[in-house]
N, C-alpha and C positions, 0 to 999 in steps of 0.2 A: 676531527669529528666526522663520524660518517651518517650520509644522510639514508635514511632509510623509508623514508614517506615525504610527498610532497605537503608542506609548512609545516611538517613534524617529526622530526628530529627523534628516534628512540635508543640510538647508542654514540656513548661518548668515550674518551680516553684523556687524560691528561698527556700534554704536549711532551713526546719521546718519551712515551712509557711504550716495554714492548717486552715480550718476553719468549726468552727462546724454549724449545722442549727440554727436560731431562735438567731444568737448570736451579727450579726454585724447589719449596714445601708449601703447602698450600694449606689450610684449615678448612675445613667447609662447618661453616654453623648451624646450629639448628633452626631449621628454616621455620619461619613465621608464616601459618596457614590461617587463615581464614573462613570457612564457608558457610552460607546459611541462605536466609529467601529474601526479598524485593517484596516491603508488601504494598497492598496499592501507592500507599501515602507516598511510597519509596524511602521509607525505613528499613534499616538494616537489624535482621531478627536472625540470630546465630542458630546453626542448626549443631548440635554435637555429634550425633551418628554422621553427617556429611563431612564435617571436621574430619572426624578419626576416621572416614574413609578415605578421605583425600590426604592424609598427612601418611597414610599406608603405602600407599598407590604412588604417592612423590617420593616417598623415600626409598621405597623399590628402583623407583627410576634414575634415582641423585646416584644411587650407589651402584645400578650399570653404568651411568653415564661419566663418573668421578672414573674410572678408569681408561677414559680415552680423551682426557684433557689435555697429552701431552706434557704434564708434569703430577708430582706425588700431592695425592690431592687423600688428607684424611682426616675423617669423623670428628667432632667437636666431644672429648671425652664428657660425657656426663655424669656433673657427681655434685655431692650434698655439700660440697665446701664453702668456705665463705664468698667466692667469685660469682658463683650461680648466679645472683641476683645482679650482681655488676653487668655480665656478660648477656644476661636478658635484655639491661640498660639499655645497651649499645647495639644490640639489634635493634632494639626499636629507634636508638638514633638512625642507627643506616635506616631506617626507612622513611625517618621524619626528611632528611638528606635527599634524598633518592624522590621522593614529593618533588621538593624543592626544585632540583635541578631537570624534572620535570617541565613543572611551574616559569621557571624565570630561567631556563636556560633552554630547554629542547622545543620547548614553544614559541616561536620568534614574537609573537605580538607579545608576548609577557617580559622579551627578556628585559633585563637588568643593566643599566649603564654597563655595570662591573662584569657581566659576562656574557658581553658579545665577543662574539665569533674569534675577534681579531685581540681579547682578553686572552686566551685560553681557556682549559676546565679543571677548575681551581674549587675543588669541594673534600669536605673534610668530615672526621669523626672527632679528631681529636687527636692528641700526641699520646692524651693518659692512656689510651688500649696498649701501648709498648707495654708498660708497668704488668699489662696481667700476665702471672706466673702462668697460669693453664694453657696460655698461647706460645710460652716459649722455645724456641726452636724452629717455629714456622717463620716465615717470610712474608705469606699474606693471608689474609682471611678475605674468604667464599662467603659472601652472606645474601639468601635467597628469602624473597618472601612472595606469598601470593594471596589473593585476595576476589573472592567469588563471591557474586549476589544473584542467585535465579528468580527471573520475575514469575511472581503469586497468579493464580489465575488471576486474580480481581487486577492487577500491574497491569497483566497483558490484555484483558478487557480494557483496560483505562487507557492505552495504549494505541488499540482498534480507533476508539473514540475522539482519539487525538487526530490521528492521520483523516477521520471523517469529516474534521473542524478544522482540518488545516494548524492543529498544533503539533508538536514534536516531542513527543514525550519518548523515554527512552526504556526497558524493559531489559534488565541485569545486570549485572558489572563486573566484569571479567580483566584484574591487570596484574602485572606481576613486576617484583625485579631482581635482577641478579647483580652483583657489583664484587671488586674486590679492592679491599683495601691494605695497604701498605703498613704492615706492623710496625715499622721503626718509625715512622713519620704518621699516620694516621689517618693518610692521605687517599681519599679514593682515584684510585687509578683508572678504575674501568667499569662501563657503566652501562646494561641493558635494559630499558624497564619502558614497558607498555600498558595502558591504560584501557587497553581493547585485546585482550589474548584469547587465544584460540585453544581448545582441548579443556573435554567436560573432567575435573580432576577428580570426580567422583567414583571416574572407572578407570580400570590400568591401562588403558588405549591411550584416554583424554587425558594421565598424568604424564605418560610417554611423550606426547606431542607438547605437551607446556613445558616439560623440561628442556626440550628443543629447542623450544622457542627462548626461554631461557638462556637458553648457554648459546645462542647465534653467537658466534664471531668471537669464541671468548679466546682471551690470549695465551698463542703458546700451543693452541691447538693444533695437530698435523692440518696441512691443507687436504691433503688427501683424501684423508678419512670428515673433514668437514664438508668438501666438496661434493662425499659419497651420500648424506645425511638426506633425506628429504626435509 
């Protein structure tokens, strides 16, 4: 596990997983967006036009950036078949997962008897994703999700009000994660996800810099060309 914040842990691996360049197939899914507004209460109110701007503006950017992963990294065919809704499933597990290991693994006051440190990192989707035919022939699945709340004027008034009073209230929510899992086993191998991310995905600057942040440190990647990244 590397740490990458002090008491907060944002990227993991399971113990000797490693991958070299030129060596796997990789799937990347259709990544699970989110975007909409913070309203005062701090309610979550879905915007659609933000949605389909940000789901544009990431997929622009997934598909320069799937080319310098260091291994064959491609598109999740989309199609009307019977998996569709299975394979929807299981994104939403990878993120229910990816929560999780958040929660009770990358935040030390939370963890878990069962996974501390000296545990390893031992999380899962399940074995049934081998079963699906649409994924056959890859090695692992790329599954990205993000998730954006911008705080309402009346949020960030409520906000002012707090800091006046000495309470702490908080205005947006900005997290994402990227992970890849092990198709023959089901097993998440590797794991990046932040609850504070950087870059407005609204525009193609802000989607640019979230996918970066996204794919920090993912495996298999040249050093080189990681090293060069801002």
């Amino acid at each position: 596990m590397s740490v990458t914040a002090i008491g907060q842990e944002k990227t993991g691996n399971k113990e000797g997983f490693a991958l070299k360049p030129g060596t796997v197939k990789i799937i990347l899914m259709r990544p699970i967006i989110g975007v909409g507004e913070q309203s005062t209460g701090g309610l979550y109110e879905p915007n659609a036009d933000w949605t389909t701007q940000a789901r544009g503006h990431l997929g622009t950017a997934l598909s320069e950036a799937q080319t310098q992963l260091g291994n064959q990294v491609m598109q999740y065919e989309e199609s009307a078949g019977p998996e569709g809704p299975l394979v929807t499933q299981y994104s939403q597990l990878f993120n229910a997962v990816a929560d999780s290991v958040i929660e009770y693994q990358f935040f030390p006051g939370n963890r878990l008897p069962t996974k501390k440190r000296d545990k390893g990192f031992e999380w899962a989707v399940g074995p049934g994703i081998a079963e699906l035919k649409s994924l056959e022939g890859a090695d692992y699945a790329l599954f990205i999700s993000t998730h954006d709340e911008y705080g309402s004027t009346g949020r960030k008034m409520l906000q002012i009000v707090g800091m006046l009073g000495g309470i702490g209230v908080t205005s947006g929510v900005h997290q994402g994660y990227a992970g890849l899992v092990d198709l023959k086993t089901g097993e998440l191998v590797w794991l990046n996800a932040d609850r504070q991310m950087g870059g407005d995905v609204r525009t193609p600057e802000g989607a640019q810099k979230r996918v970066r942040q996204l794919l920090e440190g993912f495996p298999g990647k040249p050093v080189a060309l990681a090293a060069a990244q801002p």
